[in-house]
C-alpha positions as CSV (number, residue, x, y, z in Angstrom):
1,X,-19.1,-7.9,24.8
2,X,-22.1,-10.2,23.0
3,X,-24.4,-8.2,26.2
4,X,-23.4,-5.2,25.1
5,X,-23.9,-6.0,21.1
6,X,-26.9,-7.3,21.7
7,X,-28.5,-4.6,23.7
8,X,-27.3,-2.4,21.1
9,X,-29.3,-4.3,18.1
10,X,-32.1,-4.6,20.7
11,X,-32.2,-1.0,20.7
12,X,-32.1,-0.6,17.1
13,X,-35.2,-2.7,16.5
14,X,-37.3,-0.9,19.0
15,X,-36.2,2.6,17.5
16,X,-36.7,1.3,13.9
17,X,-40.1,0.6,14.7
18,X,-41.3,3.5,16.7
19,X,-40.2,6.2,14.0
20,X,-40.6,3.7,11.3
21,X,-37.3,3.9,10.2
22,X,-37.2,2.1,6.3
23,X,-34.7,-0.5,5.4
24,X,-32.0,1.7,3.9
25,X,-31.2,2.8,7.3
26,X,-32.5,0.1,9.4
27,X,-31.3,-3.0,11.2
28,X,-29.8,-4.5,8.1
29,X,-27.6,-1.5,7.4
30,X,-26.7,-1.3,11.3
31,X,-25.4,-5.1,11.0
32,X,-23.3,-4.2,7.7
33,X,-21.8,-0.8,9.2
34,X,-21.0,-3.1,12.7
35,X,-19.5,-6.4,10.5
36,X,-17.1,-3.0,8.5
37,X,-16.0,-1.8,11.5
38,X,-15.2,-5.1,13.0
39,X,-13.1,-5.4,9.8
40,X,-11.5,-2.1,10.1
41,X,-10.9,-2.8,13.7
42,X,-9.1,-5.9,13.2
43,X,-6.7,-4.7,10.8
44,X,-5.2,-1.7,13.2
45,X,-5.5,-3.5,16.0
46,X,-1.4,-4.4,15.9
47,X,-0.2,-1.2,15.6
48,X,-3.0,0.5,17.8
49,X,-4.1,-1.7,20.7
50,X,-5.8,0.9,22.8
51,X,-8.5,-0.4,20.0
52,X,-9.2,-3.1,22.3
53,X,-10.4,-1.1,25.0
54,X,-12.1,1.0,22.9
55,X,-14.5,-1.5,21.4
56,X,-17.6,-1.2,23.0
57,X,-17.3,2.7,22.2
58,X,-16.9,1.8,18.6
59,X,-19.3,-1.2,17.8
60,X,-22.3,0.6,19.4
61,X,-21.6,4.1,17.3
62,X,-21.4,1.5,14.3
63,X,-24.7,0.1,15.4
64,X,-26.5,2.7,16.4
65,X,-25.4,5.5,14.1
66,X,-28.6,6.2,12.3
67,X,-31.0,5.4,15.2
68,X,-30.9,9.3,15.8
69,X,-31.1,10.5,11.7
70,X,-32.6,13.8,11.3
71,X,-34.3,12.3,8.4
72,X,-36.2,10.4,10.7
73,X,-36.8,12.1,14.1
74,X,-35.3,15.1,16.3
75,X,-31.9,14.5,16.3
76,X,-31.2,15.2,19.8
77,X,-34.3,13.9,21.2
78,X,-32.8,10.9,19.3
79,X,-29.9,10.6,21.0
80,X,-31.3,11.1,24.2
81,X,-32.9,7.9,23.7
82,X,-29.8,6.2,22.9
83,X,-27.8,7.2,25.5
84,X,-30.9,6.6,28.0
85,X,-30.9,3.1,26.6
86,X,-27.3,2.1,26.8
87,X,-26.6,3.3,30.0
88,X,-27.1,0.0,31.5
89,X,-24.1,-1.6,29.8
90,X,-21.8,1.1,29.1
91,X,-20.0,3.6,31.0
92,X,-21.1,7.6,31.6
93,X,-17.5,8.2,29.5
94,X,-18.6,5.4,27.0
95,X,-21.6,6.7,26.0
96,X,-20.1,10.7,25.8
97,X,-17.7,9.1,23.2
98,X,-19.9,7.4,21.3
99,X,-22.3,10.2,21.6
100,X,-19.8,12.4,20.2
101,X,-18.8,10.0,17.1
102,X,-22.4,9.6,16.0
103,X,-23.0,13.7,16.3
104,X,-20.2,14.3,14.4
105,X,-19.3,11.2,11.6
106,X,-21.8,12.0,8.5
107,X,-20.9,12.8,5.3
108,X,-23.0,15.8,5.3
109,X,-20.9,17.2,8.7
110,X,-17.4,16.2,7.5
111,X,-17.7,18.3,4.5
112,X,-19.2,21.1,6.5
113,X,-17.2,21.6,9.7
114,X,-13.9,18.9,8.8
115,X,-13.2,16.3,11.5
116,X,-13.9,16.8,15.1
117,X,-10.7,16.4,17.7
118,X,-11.1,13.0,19.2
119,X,-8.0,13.1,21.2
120,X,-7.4,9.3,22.1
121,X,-10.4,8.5,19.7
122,X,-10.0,9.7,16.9
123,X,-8.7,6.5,15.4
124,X,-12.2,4.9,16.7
125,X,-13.9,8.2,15.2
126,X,-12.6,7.4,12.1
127,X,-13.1,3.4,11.7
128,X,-17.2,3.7,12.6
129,X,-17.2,7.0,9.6
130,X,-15.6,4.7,7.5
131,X,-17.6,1.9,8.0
132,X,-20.7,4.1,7.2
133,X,-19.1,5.2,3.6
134,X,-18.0,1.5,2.9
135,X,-21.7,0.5,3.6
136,X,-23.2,3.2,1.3
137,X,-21.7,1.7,-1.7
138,X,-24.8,-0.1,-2.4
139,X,-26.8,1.6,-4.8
140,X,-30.0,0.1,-3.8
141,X,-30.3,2.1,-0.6
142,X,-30.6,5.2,-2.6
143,X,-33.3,4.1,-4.6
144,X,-34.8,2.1,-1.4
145,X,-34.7,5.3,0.4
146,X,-36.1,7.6,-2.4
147,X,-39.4,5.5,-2.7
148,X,-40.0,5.4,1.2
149,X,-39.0,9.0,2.5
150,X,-39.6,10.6,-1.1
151,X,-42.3,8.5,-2.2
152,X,-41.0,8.3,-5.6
153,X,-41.9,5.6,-8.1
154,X,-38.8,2.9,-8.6
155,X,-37.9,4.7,-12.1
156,X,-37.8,8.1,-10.3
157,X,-36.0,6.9,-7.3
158,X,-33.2,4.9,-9.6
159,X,-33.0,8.8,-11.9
160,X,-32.5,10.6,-8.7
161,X,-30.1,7.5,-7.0
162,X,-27.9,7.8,-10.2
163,X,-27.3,11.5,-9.6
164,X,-26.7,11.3,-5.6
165,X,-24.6,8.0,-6.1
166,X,-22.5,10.0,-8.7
167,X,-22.0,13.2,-7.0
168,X,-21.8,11.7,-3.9
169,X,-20.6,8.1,-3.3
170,X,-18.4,7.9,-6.5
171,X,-16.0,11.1,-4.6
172,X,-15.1,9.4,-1.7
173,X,-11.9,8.6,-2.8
174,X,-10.9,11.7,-4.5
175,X,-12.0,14.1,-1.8
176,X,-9.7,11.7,0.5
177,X,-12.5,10.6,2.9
178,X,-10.4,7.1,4.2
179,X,-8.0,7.4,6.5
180,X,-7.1,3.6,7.7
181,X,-5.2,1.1,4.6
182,X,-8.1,-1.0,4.8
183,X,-11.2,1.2,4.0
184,X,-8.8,2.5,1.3
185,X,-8.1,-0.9,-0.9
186,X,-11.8,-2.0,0.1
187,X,-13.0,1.1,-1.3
188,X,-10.9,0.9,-4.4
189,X,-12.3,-2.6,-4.9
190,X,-16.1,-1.1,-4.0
191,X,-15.9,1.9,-6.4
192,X,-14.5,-0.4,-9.4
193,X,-18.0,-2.8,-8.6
194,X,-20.4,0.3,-7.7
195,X,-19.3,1.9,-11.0
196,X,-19.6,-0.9,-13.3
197,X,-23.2,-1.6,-11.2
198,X,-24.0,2.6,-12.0
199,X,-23.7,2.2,-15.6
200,X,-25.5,-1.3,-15.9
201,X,-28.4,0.9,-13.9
202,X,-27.9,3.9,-16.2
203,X,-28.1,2.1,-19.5
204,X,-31.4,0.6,-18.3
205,X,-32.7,3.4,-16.9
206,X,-32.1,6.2,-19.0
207,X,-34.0,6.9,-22.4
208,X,-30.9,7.3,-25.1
209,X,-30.8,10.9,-25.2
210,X,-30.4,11.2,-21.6
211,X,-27.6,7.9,-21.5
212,X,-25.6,10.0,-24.1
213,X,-25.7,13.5,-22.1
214,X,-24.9,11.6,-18.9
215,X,-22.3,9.8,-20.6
216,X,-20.4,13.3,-21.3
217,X,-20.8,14.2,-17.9
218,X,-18.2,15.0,-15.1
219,X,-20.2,12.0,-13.1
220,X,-19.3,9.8,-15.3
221,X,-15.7,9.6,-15.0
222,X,-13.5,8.4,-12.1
223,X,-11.6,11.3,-11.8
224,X,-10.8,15.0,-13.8
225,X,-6.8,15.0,-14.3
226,X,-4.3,17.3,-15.8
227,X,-1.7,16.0,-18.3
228,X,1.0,17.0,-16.1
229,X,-0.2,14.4,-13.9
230,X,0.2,11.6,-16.1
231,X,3.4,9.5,-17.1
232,X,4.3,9.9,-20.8
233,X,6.0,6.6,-22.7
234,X,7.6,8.7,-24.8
235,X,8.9,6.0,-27.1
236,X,5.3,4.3,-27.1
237,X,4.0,7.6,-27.5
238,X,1.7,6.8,-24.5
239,X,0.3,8.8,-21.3
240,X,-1.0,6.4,-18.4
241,X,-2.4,6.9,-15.1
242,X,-3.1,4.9,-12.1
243,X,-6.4,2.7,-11.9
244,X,-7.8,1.7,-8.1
245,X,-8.4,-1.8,-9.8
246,X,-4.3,-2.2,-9.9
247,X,-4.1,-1.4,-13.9
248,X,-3.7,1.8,-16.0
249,X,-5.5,4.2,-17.5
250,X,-4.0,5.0,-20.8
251,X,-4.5,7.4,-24.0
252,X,-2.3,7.9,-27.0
253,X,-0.6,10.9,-27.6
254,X,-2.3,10.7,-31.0
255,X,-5.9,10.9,-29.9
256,X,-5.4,14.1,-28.1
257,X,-6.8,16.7,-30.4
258,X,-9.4,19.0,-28.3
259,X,-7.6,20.1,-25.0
260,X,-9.7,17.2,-23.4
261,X,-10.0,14.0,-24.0
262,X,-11.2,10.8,-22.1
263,X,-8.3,7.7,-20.9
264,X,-10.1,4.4,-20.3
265,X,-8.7,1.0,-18.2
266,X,-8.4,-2.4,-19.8
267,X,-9.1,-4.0,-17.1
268,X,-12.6,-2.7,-16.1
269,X,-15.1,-0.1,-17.1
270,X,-13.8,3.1,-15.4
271,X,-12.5,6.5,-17.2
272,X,-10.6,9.5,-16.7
273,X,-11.2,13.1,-18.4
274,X,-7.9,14.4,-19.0
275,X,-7.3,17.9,-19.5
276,X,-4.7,19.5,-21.3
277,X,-3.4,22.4,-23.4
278,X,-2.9,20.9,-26.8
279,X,-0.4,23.6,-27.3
280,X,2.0,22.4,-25.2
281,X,1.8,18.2,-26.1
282,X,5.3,16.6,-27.3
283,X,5.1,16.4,-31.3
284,X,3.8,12.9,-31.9
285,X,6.6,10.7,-33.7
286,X,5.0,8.1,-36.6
287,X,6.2,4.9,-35.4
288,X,9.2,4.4,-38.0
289,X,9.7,0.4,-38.2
């Protein structure tokens, strides 16, 4: 296994450095998309132990996911390389497998042709693409990558970071992207940080006219949900709503007034836009004691 590993990493290096790969998708991301998978590995590995054969299959696609990026090089010629590398220490099935996971695993490819059928893999498939989303919770690669593909100034790059993380990262859990119980409590816990991190970033970043239109954005909330989707306290005259950070979201029936209106957490710095028909709220009750 450690052969294998290494050879893998040993091909990252040399790739990163003929097609000058930069850091947001070089050998440190490769080491934290490996150390997730391990992670995700681990904690299915009871109730799925054909995971144990499937290991080398999955640690390489974690480590050498990127090593074929469009961004950075013909994709297929890319992967010829990979597979003409690893073919010393892993088997001709091996390498069509992980082949197949790296080809098909991207954000960008998951919301354009759904998930590819994996057969006995497809629990593999999904741990390495989970790994990857879990690792691009780092708002720092989007600005690192920004000023070395883009060549955008660091002010630029964090302005154009804000919008992709937003649009992008932010949605993982709404559009349902994690499948295994562990990439979906670490990505609750990731989110909470990544959106307190977001607006720490925004309020530096932004002049105050542009804070306060981005502040009424969609972006800036966790989630857009309908009244009827919340639970009412009707004797504390209350709606609340789920948090990922283990609290709730909560708005008085009171400060409902426009047909949308914005529930906040306690606990941390996430929102919620909720959406309702004002015609149709309960008749709020003055609190008679």
């Amino acid at each position: 296994m450690n052969t294998i590993i290494n050879h893998a990493f040993d091909c990252v290096m040399k790739i990163t450095k003929e097609h000058e790969i930069d850091e947001s998708h070089a050998l440190k991301h490769s080491i934290e998309v490996f150390n997730l998978s391990r992670e995700i590995l681990q904690s299915e590995l009871t109730n799925n132990t054909q995971l144990t054969s499937q290991q080398n299959i999955i640690y390489c696609a974690a480590i050498l996911h990127d090593m074929c990026d469009k961004k950075y090089m013909n994709d297929e010629e890319g992967l010829k390389r990979i597979q003409d590398y690893m073919k010393d220490v892993l088997s001709e099935n091996e390498i069509e497998i992980m082949s197949k996971i790296i080809m098909t695993m991207s954000y960008s490819k998951v919301c354009k042709n759904g998930y590819p059928d994996m057969g006995e893999y497809q629990l593999a498939y999904h741990i390495v693409r989970e790994a990857d989303l879990l690792a691009a919770y780092d708002i720092d690669r989007c600005v690192i990558f920004g000023m070395y593909i883009d060549k955008l100034n660091y002010t630029d790059a964090v302005k154009r970071a804000i919008d992709l993380f937003s649009a992008r990262v932010l949605t993982y859990i709404s559009d349902n992207l994690f499948i295994t119980e562990y990439s979906k409590t670490k990505s609750k816990l990731l989110h909470i940080e990544a959106a307190i991190n977001l607006e720490k970033l925004t309020t530096r970043s932004l002049s105050p006219t542009s804070h306060t239109r981005r502040a009424n954005s969609k972006s800036k909330y966790y989630e857009e949900v309908e009244i009827e989707d919340l639970d009412f306290d009707e004797k504390k005259q209350i709606y609340t709503y789920p948090c990922p950070c283990g609290d709730k979201f909560s708005i008085c029936l009171d400060d409902l007034h426009d047909g949308e209106d914005v529930a906040t957490c306690p606990s941390c710095t996430l929102r919620i836009k909720v959406i309702y028909d004002e015609d149709k709220l309960p008749e709020f009750k003055e609190d008679e004691e």
